[in-house]
PyMOL CGO cylinders between C-alpha atoms (Angstrom):
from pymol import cmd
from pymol.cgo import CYLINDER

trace = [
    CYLINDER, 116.39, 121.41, 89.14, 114.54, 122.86, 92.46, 0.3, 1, 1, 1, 1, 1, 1,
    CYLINDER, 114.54, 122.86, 92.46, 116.34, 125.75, 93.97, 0.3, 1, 1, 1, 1, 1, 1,
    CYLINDER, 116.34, 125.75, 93.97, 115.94, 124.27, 97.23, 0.3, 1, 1, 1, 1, 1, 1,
    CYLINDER, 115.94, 124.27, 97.23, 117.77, 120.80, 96.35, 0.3, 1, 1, 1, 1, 1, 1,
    CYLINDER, 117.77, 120.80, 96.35, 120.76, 122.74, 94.47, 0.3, 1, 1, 1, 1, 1, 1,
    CYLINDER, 120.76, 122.74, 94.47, 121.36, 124.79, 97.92, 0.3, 1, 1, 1, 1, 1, 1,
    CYLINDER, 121.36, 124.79, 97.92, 121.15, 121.56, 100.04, 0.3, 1, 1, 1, 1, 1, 1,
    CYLINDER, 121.15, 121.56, 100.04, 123.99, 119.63, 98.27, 0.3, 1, 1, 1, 1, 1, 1,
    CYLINDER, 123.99, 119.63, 98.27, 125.99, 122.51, 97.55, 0.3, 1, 1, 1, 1, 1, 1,
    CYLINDER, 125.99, 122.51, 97.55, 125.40, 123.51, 101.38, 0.3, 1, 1, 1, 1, 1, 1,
    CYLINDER, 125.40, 123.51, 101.38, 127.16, 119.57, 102.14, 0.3, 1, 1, 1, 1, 1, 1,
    CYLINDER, 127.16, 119.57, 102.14, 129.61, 119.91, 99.20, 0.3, 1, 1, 1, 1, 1, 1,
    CYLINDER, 129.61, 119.91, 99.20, 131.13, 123.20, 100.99, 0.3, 1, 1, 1, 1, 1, 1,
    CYLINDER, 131.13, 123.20, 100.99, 130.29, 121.99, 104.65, 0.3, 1, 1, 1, 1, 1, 1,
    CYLINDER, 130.29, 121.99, 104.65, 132.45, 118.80, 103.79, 0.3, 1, 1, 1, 1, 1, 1,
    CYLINDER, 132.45, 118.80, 103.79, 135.13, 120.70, 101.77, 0.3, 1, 1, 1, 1, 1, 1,
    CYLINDER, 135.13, 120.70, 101.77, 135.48, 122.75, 105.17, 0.3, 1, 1, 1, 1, 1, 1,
    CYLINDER, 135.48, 122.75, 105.17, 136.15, 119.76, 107.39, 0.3, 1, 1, 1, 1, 1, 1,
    CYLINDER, 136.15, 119.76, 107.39, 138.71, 118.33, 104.91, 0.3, 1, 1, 1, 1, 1, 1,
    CYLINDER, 138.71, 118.33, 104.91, 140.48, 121.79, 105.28, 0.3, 1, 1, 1, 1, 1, 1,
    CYLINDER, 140.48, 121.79, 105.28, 140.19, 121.88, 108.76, 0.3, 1, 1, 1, 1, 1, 1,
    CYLINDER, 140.19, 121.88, 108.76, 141.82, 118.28, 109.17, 0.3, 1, 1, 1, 1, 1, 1,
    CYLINDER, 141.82, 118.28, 109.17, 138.71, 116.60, 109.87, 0.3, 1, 1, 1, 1, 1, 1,
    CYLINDER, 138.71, 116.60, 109.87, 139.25, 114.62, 106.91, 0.3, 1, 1, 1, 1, 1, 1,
    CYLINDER, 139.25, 114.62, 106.91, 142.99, 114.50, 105.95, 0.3, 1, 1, 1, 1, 1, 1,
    CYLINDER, 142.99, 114.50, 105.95, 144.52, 113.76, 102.47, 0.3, 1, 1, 1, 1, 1, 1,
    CYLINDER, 144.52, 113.76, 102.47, 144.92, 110.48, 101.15, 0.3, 1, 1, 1, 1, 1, 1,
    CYLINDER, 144.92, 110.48, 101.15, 142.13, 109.58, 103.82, 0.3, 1, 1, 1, 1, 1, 1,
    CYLINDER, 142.13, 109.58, 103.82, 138.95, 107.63, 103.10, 0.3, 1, 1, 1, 1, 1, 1,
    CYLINDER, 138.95, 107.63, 103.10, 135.19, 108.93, 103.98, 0.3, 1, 1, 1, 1, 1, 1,
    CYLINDER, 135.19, 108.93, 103.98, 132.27, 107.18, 104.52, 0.3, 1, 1, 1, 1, 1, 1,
    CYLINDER, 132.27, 107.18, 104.52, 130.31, 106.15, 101.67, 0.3, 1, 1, 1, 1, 1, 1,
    CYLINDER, 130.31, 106.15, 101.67, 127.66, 107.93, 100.58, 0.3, 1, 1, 1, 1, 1, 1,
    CYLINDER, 127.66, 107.93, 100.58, 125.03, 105.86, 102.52, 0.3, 1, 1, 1, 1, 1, 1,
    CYLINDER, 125.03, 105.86, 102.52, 126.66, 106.98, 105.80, 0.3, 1, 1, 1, 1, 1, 1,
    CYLINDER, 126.66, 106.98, 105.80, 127.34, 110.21, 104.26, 0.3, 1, 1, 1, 1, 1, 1,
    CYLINDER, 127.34, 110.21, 104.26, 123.61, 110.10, 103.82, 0.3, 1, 1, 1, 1, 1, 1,
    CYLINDER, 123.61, 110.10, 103.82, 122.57, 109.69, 107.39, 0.3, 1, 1, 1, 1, 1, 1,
    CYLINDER, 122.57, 109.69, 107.39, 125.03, 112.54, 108.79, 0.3, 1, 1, 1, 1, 1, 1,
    CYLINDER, 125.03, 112.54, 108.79, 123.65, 114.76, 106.86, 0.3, 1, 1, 1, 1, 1, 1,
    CYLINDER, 123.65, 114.76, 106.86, 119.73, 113.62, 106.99, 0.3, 1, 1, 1, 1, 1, 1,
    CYLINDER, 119.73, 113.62, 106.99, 119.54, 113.59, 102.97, 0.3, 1, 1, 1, 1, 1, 1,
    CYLINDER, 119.54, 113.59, 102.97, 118.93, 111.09, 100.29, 0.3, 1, 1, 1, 1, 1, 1,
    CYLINDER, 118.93, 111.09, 100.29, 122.13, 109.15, 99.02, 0.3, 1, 1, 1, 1, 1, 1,
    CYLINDER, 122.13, 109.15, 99.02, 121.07, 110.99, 95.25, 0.3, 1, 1, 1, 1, 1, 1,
    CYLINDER, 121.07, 110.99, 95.25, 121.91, 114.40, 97.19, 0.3, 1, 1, 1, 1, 1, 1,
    CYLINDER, 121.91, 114.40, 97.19, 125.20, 112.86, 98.78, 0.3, 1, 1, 1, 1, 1, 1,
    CYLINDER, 125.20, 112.86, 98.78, 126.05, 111.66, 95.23, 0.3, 1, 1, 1, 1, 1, 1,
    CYLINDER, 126.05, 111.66, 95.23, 125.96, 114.80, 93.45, 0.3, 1, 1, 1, 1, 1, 1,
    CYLINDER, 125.96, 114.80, 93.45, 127.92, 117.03, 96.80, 0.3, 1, 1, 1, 1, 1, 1,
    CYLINDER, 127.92, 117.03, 96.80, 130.47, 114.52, 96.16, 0.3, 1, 1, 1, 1, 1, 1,
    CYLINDER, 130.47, 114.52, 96.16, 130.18, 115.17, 91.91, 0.3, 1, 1, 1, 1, 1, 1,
    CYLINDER, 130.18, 115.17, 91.91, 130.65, 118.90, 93.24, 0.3, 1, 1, 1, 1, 1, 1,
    CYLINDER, 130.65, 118.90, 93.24, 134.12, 118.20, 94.74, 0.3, 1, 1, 1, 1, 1, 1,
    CYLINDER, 134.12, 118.20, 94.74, 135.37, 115.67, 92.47, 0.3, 1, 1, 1, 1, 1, 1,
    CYLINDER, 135.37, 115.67, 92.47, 134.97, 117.93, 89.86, 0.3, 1, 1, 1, 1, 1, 1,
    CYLINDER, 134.97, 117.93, 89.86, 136.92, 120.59, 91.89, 0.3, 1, 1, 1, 1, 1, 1,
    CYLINDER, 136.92, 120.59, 91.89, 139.56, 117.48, 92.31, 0.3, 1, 1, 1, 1, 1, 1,
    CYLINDER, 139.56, 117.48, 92.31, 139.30, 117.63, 95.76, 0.3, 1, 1, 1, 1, 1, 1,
    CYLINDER, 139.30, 117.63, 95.76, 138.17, 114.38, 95.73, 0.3, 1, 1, 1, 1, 1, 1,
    CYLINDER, 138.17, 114.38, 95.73, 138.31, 110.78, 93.64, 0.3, 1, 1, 1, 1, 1, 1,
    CYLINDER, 138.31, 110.78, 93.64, 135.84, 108.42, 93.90, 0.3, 1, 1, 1, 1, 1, 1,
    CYLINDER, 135.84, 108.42, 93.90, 136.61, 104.94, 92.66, 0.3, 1, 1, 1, 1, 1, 1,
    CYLINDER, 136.61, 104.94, 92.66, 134.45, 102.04, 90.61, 0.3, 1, 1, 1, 1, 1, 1,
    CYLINDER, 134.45, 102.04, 90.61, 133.68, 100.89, 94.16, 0.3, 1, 1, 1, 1, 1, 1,
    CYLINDER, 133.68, 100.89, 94.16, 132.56, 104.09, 94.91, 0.3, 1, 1, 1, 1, 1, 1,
    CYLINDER, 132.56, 104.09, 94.91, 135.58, 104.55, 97.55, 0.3, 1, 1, 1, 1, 1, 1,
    CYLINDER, 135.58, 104.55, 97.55, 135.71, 108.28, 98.35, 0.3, 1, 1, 1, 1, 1, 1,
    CYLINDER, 135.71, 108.28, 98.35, 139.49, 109.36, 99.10, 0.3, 1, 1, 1, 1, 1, 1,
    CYLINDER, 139.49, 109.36, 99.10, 140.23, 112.98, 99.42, 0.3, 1, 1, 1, 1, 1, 1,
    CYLINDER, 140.23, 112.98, 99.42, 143.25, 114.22, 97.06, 0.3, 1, 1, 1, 1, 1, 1,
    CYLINDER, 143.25, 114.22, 97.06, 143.96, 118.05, 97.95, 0.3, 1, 1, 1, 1, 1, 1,
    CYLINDER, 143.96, 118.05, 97.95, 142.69, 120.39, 101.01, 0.3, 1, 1, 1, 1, 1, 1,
    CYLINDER, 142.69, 120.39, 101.01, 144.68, 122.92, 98.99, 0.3, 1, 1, 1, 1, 1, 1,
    CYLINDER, 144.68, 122.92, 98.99, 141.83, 122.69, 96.06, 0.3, 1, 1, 1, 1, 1, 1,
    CYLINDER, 141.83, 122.69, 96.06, 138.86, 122.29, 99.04, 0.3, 1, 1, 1, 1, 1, 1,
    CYLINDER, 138.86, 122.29, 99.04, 139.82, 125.62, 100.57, 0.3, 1, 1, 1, 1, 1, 1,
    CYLINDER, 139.82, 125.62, 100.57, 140.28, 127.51, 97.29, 0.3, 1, 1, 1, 1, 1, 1,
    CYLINDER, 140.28, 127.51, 97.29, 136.60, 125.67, 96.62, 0.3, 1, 1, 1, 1, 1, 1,
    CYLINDER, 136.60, 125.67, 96.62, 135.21, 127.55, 99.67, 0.3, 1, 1, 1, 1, 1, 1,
    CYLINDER, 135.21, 127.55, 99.67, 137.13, 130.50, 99.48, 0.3, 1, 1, 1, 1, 1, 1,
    CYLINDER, 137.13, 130.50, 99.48, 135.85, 130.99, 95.37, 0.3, 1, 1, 1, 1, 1, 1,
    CYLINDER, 135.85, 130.99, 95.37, 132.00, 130.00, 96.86, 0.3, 1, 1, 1, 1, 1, 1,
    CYLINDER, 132.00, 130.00, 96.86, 132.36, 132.99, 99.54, 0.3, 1, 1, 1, 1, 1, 1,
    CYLINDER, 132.36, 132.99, 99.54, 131.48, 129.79, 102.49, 0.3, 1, 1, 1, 1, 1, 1,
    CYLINDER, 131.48, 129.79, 102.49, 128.67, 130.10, 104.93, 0.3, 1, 1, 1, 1, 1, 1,
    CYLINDER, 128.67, 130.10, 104.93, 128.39, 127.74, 107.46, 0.3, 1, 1, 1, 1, 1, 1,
    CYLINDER, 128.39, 127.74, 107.46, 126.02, 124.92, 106.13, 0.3, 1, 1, 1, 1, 1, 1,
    CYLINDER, 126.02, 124.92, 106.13, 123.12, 123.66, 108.02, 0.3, 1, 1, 1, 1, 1, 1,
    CYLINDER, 123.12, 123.66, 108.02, 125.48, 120.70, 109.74, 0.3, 1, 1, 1, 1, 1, 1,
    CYLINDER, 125.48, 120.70, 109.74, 127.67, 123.18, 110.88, 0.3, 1, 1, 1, 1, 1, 1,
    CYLINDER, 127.67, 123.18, 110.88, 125.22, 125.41, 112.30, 0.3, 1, 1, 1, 1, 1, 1,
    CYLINDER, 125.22, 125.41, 112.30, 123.46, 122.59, 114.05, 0.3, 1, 1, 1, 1, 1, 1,
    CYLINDER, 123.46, 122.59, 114.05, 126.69, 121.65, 115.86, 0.3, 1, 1, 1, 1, 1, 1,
    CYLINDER, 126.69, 121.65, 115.86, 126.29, 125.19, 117.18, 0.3, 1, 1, 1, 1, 1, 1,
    CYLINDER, 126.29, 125.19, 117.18, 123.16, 124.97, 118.46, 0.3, 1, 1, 1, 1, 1, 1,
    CYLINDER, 123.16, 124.97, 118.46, 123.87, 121.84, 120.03, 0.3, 1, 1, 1, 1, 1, 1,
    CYLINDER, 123.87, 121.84, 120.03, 126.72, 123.21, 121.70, 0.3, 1, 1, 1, 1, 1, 1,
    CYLINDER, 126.72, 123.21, 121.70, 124.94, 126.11, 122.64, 0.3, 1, 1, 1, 1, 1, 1,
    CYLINDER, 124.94, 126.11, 122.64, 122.10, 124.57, 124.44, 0.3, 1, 1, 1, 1, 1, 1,
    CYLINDER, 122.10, 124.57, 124.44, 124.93, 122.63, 126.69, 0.3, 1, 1, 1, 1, 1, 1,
    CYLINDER, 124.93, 122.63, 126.69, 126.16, 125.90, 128.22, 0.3, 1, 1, 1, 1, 1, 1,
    CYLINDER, 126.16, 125.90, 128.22, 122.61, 127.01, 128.53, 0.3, 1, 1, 1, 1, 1, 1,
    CYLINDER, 122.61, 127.01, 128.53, 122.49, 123.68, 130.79, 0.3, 1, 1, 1, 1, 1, 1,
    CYLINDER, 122.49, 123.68, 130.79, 125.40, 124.12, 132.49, 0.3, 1, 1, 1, 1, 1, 1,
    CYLINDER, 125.40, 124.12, 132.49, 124.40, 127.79, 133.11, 0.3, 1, 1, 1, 1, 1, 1,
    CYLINDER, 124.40, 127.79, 133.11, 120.92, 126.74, 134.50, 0.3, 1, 1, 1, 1, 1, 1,
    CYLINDER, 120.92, 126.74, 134.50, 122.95, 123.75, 136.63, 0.3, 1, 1, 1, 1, 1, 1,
    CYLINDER, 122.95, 123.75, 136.63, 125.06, 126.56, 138.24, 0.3, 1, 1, 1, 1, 1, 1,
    CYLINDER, 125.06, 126.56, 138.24, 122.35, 129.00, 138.86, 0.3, 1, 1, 1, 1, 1, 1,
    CYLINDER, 122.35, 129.00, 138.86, 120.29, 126.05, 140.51, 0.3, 1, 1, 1, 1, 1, 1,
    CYLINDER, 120.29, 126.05, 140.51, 123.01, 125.11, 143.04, 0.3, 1, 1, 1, 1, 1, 1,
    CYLINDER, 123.01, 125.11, 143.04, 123.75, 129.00, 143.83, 0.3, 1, 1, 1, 1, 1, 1,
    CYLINDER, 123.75, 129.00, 143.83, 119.59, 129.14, 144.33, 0.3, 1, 1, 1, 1, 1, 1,
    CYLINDER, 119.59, 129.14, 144.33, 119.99, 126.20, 146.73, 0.3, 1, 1, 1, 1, 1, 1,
    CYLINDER, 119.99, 126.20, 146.73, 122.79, 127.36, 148.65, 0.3, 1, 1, 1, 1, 1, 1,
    CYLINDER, 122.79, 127.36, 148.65, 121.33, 130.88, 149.42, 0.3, 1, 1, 1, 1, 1, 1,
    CYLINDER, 121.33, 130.88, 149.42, 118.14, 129.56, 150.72, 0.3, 1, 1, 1, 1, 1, 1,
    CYLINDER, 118.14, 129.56, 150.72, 120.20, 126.57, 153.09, 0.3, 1, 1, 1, 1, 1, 1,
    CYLINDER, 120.20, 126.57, 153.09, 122.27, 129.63, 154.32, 0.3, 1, 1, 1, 1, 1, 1,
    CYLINDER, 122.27, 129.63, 154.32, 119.64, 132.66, 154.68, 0.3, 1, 1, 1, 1, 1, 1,
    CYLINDER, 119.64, 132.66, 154.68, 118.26, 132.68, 158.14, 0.3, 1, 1, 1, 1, 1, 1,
    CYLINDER, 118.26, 132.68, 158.14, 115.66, 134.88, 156.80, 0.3, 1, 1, 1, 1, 1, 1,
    CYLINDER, 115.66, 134.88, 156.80, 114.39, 131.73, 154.48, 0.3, 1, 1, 1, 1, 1, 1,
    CYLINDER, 114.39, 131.73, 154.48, 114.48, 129.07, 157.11, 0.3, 1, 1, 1, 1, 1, 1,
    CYLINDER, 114.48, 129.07, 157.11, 110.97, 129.25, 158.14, 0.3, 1, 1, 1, 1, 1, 1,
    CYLINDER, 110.97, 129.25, 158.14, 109.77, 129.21, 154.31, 0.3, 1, 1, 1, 1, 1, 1,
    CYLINDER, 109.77, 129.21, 154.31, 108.50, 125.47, 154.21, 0.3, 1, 1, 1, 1, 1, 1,
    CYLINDER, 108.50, 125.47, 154.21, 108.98, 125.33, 151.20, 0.3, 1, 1, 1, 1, 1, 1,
    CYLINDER, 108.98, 125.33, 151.20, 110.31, 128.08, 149.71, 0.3, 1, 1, 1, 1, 1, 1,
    CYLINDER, 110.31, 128.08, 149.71, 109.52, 127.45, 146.03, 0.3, 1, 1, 1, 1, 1, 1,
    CYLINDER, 109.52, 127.45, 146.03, 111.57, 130.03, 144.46, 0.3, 1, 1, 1, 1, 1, 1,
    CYLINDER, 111.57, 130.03, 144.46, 108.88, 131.38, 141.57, 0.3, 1, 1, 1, 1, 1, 1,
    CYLINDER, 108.88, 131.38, 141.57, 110.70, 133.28, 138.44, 0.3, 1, 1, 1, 1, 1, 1,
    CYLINDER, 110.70, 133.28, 138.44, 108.55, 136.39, 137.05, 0.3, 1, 1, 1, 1, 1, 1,
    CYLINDER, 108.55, 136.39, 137.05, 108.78, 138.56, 133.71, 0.3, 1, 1, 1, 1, 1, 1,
    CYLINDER, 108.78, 138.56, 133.71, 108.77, 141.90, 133.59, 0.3, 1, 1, 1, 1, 1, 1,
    CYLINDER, 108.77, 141.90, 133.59, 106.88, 143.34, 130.42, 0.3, 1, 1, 1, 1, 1, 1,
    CYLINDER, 106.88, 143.34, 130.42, 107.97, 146.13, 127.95, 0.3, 1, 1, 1, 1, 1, 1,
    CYLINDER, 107.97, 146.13, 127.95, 105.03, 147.95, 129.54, 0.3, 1, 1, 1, 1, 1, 1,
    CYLINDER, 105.03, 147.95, 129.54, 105.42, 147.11, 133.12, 0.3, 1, 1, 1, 1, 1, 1,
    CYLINDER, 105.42, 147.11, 133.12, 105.55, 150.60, 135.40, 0.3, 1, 1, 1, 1, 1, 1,
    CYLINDER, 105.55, 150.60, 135.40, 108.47, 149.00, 137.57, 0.3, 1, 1, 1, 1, 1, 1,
    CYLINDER, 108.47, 149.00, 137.57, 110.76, 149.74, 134.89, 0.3, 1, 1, 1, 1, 1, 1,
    CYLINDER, 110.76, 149.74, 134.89, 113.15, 152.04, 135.20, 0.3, 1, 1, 1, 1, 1, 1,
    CYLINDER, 113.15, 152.04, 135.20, 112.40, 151.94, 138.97, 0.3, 1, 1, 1, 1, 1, 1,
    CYLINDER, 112.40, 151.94, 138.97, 114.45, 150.83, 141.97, 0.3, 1, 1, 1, 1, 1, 1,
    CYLINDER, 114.45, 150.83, 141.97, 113.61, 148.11, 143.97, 0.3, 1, 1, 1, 1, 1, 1,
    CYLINDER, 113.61, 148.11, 143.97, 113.06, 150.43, 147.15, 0.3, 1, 1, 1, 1, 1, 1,
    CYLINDER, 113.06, 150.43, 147.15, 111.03, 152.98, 145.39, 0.3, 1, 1, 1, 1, 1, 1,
    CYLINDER, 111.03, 152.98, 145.39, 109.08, 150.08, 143.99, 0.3, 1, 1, 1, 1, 1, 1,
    CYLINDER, 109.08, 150.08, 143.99, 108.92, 149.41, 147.87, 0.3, 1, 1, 1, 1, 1, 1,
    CYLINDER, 108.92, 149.41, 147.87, 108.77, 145.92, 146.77, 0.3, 1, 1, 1, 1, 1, 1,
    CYLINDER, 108.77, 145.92, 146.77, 108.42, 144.13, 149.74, 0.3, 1, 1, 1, 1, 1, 1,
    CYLINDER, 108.42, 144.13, 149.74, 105.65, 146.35, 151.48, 0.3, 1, 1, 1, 1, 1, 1,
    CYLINDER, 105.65, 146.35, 151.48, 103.93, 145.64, 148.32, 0.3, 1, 1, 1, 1, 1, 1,
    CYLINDER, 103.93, 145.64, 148.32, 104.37, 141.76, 147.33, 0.3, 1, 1, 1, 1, 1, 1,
    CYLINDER, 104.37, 141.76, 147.33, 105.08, 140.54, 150.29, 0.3, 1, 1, 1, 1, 1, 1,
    CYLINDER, 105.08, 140.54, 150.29, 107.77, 138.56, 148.13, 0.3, 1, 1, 1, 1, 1, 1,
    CYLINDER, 107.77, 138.56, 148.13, 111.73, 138.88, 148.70, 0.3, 1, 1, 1, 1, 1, 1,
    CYLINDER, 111.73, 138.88, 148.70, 114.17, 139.24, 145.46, 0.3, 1, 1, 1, 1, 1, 1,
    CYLINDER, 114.17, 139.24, 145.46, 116.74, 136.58, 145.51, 0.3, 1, 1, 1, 1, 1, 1,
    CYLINDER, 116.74, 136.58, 145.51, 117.49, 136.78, 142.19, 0.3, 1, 1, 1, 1, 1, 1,
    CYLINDER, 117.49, 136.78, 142.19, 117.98, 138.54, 138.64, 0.3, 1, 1, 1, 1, 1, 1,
    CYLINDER, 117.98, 138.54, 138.64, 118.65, 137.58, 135.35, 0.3, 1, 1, 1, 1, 1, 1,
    CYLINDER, 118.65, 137.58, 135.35, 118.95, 139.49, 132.71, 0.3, 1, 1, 1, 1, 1, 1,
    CYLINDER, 118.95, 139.49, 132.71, 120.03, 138.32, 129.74, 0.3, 1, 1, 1, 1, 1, 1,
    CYLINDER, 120.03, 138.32, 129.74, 122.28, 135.76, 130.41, 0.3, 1, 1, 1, 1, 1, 1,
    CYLINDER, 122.28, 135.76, 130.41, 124.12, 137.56, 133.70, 0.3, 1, 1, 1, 1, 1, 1,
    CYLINDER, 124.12, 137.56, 133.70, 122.22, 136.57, 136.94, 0.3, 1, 1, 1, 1, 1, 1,
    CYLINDER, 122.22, 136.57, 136.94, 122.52, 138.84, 140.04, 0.3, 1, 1, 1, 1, 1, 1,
    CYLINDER, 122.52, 138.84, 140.04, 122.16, 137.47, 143.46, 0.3, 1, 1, 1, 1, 1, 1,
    CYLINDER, 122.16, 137.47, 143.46, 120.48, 139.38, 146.08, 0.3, 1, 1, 1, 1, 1, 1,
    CYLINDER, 120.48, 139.38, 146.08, 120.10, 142.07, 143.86, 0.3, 1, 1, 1, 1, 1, 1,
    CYLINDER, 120.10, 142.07, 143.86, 120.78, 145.00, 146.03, 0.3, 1, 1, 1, 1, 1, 1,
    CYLINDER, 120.78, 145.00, 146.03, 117.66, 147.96, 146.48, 0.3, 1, 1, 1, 1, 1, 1,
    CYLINDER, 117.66, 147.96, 146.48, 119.39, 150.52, 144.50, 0.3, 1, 1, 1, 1, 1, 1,
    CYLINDER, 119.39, 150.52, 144.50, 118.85, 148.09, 141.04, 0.3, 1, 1, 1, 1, 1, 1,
    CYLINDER, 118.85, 148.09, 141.04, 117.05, 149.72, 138.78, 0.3, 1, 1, 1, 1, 1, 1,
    CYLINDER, 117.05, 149.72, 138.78, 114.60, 147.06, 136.98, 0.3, 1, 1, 1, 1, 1, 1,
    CYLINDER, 114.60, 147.06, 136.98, 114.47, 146.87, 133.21, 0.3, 1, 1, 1, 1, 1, 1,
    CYLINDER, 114.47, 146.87, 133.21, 112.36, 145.70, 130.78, 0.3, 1, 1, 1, 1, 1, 1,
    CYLINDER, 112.36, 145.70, 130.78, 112.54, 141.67, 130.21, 0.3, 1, 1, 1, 1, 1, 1,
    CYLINDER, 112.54, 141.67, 130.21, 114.41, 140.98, 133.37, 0.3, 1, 1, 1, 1, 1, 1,
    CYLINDER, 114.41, 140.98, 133.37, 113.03, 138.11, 135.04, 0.3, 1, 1, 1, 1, 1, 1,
    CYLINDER, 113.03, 138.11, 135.04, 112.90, 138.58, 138.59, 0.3, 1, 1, 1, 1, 1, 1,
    CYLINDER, 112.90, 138.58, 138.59, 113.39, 135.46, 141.19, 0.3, 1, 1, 1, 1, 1, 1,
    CYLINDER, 113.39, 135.46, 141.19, 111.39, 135.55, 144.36, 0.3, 1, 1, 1, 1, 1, 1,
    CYLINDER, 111.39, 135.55, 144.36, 109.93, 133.45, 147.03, 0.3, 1, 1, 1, 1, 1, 1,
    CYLINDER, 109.93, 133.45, 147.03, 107.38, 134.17, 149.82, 0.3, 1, 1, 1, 1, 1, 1,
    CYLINDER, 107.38, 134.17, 149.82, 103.93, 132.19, 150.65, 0.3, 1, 1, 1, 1, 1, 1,
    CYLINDER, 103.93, 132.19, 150.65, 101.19, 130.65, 148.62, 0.3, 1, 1, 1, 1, 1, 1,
    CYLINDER, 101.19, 130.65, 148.62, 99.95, 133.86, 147.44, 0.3, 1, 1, 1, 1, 1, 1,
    CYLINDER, 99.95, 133.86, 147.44, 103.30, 135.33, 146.50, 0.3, 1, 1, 1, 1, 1, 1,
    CYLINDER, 103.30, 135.33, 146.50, 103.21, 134.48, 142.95, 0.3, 1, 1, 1, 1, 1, 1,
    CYLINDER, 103.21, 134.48, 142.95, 99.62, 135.91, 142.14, 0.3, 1, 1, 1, 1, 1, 1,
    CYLINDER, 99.62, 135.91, 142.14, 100.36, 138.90, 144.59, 0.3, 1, 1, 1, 1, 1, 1,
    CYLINDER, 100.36, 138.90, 144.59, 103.62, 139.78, 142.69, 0.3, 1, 1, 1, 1, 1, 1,
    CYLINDER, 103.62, 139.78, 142.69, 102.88, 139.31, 139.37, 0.3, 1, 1, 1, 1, 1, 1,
    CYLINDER, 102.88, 139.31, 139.37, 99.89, 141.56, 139.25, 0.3, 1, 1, 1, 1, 1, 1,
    CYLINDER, 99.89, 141.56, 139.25, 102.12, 144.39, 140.74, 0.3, 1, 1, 1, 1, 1, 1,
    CYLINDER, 102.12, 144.39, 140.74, 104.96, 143.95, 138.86, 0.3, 1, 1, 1, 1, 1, 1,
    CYLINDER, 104.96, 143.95, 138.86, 102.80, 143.74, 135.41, 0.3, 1, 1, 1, 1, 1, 1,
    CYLINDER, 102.80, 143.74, 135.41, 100.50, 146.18, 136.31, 0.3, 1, 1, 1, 1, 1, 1,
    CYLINDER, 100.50, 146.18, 136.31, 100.97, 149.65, 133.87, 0.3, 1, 1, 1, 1, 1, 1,
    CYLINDER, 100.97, 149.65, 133.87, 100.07, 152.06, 136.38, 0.3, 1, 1, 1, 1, 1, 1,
    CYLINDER, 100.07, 152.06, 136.38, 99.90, 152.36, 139.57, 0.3, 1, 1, 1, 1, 1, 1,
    CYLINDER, 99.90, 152.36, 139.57, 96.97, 154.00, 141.50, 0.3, 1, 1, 1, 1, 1, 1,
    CYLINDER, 96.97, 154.00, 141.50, 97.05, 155.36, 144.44, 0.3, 1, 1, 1, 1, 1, 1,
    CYLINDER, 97.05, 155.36, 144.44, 94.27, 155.86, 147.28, 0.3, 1, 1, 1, 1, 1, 1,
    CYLINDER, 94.27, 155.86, 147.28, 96.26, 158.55, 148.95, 0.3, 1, 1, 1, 1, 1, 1,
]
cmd.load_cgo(trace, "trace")
């Protein structure tokens, strides 16, 4: 039997003996047949039929001549998982991702409205029509790093204004000129048409020459 197919329905067998134990599926319960079984988990109903082999033979489950699957003991499912040494199965591990990418939204929601709010209130961004805020990178190899924002003299430079840092997944606002800029922060400016162009080339520029 391929390697591959024997980890997929032991992956479900485990993944569904952890969400009997977890209550998901209580005792004396029914689950859906292995058709719907089939489509939760994206496999064939063969695979679904031999996870479910798996824990019937582990009498965690019966499965009738109508092929009615009732679970019998969470007792024997979480002695199954705990003998297997469990790791999360791909369903599980999807769930997280899916979470996962809803606070990423929600994050990206709240930074947008803080965004908006600073340019409605800033009198110094009133006249920027529009403002398009413009988000840059700063490279591993970029000689602002490890520099503050007023040595960088950033300003004088760009002609852009910082109203904004991330890094990672904390975002500063109005990132005072004593920050020091690391590598991979992504810095959040506006300014006029030119700003982008103008700012990017000094920021990922390696060196810095000067004419004095």
């Amino acid at each position: 039997m391929p390697e591959m197919e024997m980890a997929g329905y032991k992956s479900i067998a485990l993944d569904i003996a952890q969400r009997i134990v977890s209550g998901e599926f209580p005792v004396k319960s029914k689950i859906s047949g292995r058709s719907l079984l089939a489509g939760q988990y994206h496999v064939s109903p063969e695979t679904i039929r031999k996870a479910i082999g798996l824990l019937k033979d582990e009498d965690i489950v019966s499965v009738s001549q109508g092929k009615e699957i009732i679970i019998i003991s969470d007792q024997k499912a979480y002695e199954y998982i705990t003998r297997n040494n469990y790791l999360k199965s791909v369903y599980s591990l999807k769930q997280d991702l899916e979470l996962l990418l809803e606070e990423k939204k929600e994050m990206d929601r709240k930074f947008d409205m803080l965004l908006t709010e600073i340019i409605e209130v800033s009198d110094r961004f009133q006249n920027l029509k529009p403002y398009n805020p413009i988000e840059i990178k700063v490279n591993d190899d970029s000689h602002v790093v490890g520099k503050t924002i007023a040595n960088l003299q950033f300003w004088q430079n760009t002609g852009a204004t910082i109203i904004a840092l991330r890094r990672g997944t904390n975002v500063s606002i109005s990132p005072g000129p004593h920050v020091i800029l690391r590598e991979n922060d992504i810095l959040v400016v506006v300014g006029d048409d030119k700003t982008y162009q103008r700012t990017a080339q000094f920021i990922n520029q390696t060196e810095v020459y000067s004419d004095q």
